[in-house]
DRENLOVO-371972 format. One record per residue (C-alpha): residue number from 0; residue in one letter; x, y, z. Coordinates in Angstrom, 2 decimals, decimal comma. Example, Ala and Ser with C-alpha at 12.3 -4.5 7.8 and 13.67 -1.06 7.14 Angstrom:
% DRENLOVO-371972
     n   res        xx        yy        zz
     0     A     12,30     -4,50      7,80
     1     S     13,67     -1,06      7,14
***
This chain:
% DRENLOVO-371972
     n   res        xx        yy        zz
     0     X     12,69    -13,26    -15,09
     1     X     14,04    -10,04    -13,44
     2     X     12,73     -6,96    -14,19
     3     X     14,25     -3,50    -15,95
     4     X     14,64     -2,29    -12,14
     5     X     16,41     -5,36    -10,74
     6     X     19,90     -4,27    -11,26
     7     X     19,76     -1,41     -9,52
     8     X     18,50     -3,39     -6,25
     9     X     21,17     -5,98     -6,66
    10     X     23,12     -6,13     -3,02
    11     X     26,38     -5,26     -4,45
    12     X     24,88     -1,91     -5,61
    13     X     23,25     -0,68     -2,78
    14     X     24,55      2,54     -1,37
    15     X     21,48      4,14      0,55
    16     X     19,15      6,56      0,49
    17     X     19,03      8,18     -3,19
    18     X     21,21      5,64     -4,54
    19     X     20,30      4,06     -8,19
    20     X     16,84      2,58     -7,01
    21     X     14,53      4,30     -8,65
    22     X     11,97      6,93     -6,70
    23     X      8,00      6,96     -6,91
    24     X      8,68      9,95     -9,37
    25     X     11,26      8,12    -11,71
    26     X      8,74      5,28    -12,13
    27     X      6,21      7,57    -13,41
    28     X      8,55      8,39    -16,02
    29     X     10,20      4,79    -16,72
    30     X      6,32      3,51    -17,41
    31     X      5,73      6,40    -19,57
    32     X      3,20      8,71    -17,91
    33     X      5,52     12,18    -17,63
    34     X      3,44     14,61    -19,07
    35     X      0,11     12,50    -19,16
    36     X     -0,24     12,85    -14,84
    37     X     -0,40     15,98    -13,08
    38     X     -1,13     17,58     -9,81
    39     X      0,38     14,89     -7,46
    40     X      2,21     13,61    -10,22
    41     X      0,52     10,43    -11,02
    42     X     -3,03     11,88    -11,30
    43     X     -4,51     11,74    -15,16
    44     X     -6,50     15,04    -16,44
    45     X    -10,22     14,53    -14,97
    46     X     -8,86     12,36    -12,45
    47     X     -8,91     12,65     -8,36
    48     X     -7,01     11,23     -6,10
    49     X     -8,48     10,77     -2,33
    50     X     -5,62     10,96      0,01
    51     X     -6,33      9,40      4,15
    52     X     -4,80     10,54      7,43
    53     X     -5,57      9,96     10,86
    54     X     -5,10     13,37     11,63
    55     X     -6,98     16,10      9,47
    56     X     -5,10     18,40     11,17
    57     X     -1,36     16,81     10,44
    58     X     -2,26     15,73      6,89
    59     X     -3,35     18,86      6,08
    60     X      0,27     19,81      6,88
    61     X      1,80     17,56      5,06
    62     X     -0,32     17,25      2,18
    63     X     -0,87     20,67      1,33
    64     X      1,42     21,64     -1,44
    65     X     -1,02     18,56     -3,35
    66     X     -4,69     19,40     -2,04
    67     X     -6,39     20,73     -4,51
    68     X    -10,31     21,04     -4,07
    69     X    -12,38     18,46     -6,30
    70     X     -9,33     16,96     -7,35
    71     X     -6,90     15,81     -4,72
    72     X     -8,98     15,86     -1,11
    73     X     -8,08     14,62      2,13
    74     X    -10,35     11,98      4,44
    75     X    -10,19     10,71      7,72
    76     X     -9,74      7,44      8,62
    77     X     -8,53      5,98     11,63
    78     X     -7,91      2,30     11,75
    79     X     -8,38      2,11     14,79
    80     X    -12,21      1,80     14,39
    81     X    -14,11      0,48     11,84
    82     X    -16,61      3,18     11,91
    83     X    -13,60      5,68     10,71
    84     X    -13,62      3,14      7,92
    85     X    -17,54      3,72      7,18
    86     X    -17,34      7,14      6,64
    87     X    -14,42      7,69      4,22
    88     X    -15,96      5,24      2,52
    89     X    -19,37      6,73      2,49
    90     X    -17,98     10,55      1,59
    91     X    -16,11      9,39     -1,15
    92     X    -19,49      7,66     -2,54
    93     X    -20,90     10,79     -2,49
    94     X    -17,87     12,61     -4,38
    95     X    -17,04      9,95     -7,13
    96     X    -18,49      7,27     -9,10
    97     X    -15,25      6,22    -10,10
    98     X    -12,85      4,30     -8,11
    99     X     -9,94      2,71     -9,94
   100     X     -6,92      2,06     -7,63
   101     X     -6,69      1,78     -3,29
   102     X     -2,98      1,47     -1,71
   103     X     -3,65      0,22      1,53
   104     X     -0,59      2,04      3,00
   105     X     -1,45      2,66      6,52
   106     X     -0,21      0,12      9,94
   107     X      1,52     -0,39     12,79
   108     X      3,82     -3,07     13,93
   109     X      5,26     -4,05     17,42
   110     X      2,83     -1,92     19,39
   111     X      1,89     -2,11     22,76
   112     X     -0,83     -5,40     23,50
   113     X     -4,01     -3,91     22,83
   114     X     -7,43     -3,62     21,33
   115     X     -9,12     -1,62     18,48
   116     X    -12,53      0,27     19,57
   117     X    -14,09     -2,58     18,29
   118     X    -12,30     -4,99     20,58
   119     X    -10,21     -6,61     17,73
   120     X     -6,39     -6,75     18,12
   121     X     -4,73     -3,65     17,66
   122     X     -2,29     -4,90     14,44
   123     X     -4,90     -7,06     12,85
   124     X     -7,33     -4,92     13,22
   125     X     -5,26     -1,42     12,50
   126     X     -3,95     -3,48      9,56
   127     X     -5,82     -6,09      8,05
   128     X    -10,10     -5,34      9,37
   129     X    -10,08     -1,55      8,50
   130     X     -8,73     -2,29      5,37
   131     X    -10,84     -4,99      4,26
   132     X    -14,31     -3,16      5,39
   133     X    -13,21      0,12      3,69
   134     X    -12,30     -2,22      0,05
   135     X    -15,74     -4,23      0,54
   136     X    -17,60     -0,76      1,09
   137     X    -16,17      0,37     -2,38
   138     X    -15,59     -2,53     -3,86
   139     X    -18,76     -2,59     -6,36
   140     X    -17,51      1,04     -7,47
   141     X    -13,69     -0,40     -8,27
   142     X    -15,39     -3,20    -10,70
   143     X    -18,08     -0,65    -12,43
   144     X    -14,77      1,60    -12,67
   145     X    -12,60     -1,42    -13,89
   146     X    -12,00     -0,63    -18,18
   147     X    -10,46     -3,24    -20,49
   148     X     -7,27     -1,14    -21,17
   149     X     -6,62     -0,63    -17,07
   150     X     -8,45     -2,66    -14,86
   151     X     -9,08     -1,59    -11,11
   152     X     -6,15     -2,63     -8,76
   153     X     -5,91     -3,15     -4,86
   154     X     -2,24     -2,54     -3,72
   155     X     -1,51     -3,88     -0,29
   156     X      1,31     -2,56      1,51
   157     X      3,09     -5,20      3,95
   158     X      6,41     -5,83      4,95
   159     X      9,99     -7,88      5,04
   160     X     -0,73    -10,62     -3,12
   161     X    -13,15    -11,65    -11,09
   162     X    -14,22     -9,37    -13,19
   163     X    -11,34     -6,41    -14,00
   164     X    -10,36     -5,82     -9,89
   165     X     -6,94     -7,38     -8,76
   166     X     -4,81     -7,35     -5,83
   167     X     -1,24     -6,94     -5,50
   168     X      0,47     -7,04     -2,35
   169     X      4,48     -5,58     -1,84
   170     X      6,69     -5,03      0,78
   171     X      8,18     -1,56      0,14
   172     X     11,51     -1,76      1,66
   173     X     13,30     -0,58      4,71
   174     X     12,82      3,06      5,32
   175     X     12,68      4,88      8,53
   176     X      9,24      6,49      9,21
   177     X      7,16      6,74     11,96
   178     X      6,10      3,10     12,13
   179     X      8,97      2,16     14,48
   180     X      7,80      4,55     16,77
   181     X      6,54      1,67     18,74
   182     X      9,78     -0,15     18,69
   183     X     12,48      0,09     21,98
   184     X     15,11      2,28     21,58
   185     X     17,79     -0,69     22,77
   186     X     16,48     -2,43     19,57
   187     X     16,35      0,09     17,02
   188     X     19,91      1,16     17,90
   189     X     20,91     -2,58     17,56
   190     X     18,83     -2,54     14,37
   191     X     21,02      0,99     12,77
   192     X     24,45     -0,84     14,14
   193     X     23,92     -3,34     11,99
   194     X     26,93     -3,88      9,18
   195     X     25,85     -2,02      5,92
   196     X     22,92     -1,31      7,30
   197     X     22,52      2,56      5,80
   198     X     23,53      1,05      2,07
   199     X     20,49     -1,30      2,20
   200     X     17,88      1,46      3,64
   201     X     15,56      3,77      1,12
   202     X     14,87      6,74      1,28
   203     X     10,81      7,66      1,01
   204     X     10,41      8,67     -1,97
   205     X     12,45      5,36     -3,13
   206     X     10,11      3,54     -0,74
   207     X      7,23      4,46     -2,61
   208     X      7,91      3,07     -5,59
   209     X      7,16     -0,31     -5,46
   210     X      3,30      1,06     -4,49
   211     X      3,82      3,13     -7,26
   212     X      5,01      0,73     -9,82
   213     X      2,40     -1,72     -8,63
   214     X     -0,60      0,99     -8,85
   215     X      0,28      2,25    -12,44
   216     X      3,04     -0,47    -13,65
   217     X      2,22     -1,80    -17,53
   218     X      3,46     -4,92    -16,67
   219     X      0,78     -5,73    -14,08
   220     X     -1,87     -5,16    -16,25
   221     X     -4,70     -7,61    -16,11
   222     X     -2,89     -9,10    -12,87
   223     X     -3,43     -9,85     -9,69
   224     X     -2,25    -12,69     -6,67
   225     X      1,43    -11,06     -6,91
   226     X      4,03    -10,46     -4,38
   227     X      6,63     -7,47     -4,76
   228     X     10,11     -6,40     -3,82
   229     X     11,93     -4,13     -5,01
   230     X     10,17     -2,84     -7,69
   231     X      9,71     -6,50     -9,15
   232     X      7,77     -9,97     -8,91
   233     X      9,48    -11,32     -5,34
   234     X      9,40    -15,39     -5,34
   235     X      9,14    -17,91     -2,11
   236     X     11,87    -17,26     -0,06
   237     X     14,79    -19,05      0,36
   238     X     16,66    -17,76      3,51
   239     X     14,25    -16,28      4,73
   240     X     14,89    -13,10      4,49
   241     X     13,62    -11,89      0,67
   242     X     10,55    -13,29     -0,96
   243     X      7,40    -14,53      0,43
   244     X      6,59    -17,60      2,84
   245     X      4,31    -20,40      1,66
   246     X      1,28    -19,77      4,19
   247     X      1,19    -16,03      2,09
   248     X     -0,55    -17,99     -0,74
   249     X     -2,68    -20,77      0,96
   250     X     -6,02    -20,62     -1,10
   251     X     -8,00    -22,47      1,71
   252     X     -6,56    -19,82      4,79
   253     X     -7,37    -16,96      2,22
   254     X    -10,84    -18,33      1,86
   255     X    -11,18    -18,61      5,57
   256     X     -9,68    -15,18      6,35
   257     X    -12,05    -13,29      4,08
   258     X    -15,34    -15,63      5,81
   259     X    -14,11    -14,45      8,67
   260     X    -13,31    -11,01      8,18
   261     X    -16,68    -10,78      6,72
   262     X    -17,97    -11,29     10,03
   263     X    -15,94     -9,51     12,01
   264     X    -16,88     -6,25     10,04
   265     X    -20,46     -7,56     10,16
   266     X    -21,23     -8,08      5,98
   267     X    -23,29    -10,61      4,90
   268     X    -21,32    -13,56      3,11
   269     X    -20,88    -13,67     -0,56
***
């Protein structure tokens, strides 16, 4: 069943950045919070929010009209090593007992063949083993957080899914950011040729939304194992080009994957 925001994401009505798809902002006011949030706009009184960059230095920049000390604070993480993943984890331990939502926003795609510092593959372990060690590390604070009327979420952020913790995973659209720095210039000019290309693109703050609508959304209350596009539940895919493909949701692989990830992080099985 399509959601309040599909029409506005139908192809016919598509006309770019800051078109009719809602923004990050507009879906704190469509799900009711305006006026209950503050500070970065979808933080509650009391609350914190724990912003990451791999740069102190460059988030500082562009985080500063938010920062806010013992409210909204910036950590460093790089995901390039797992041990950058240790100590966020560990400082924000030791400045909250509460942990109720992570958006696992950061990655990198089409890079150059490569390793992390911990010899894993650059994009599974930039995107996928820094992720999962940071999660596991605060993991028992997300459930002890977790409260009947909003229970602790997971968001993961792709591309084109126990007691009171669930995961969502989404693929936020097509926005141009500083993840195709790694792609050739021949191909990203063949990519912005494209028909109609500029009417289907977002611009960031629209691109946020889906994260935002999946950390805070009403509807996903109580929820978890979903797939999003577009500000909505995305199905298999048919052409292959929307909606997810059938290996996203294979309940033995996902077993296997977190075994192994496990391991690679070096945690003991659970």
């Amino acid at each position: 069943m399509p959601g309040q925001y599909s029409k506005a994401h139908k192809p016919e009505n598509l006309r770019g950045p800051g078109d009719a798809r809602p923004s990050a902002l507009q879906i704190i006011k469509y799900e009711g919070l305006e006026g209950k949030m503050t500070v970065v706009r979808w933080l509650p009184p009391g609350g914190k929010v724990f912003l990451t960059a791999r740069d102190l230095k460059k988030g500082k920049v562009a985080c500063k009209p938010s920062l806010e000390p013992a409210r909204v604070e910036l950590l460093k993480i790089d995901n390039n090593s797992l041990d950058s993943a240790r100590a966020p984890a560990k400082a924000l331990r030791g400045k909250s007992d509460k942990l109720n939502v992570i958006v696992n926003n950061a990655g990198i795609m089409a890079a150059p063949e490569g390793e992390t510092a911990d010899e894993s593959e650059s994009q599974f372990g930039t995107n996928h083993l820094a992720h999962f060690l940071f999660f596991c590390l605060v993991k028992d604070i997300m459930i002890a957080s977790s409260i009947p009327q909003y229970q602790s979420r997971v968001v993961n952020v792709s591309s084109s899914g126990s007691k009171g913790l669930h995961s969502l995973a989404l693929n936020p659209g097509g926005i141009w950011t500083g993840l195709q720095k790694f792609i050739p210039e021949e191909t990203m000019k063949q990519w912005k040729a494209r028909p109609n290309v500029e009417n289907f693109l977002k611009s960031h703050e629209q691109g946020a939304a889906t994260s935002v609508l999946a950390a805070v959304g009403n509807v996903y209350e109580g929820k978890g194992r979903l797939y999003l596009e577009d500000c909505d539940i995305a199905g298999a895919t048919v052409d292959g080009d929307a909606g997810y493909t059938a290996h996203a949701f294979d309940e033995e692989k996902e077993k296997r994957l977190w075994k192994d990830s496990l391991s690679m992080v070096g945690l003991p099985e659970e």
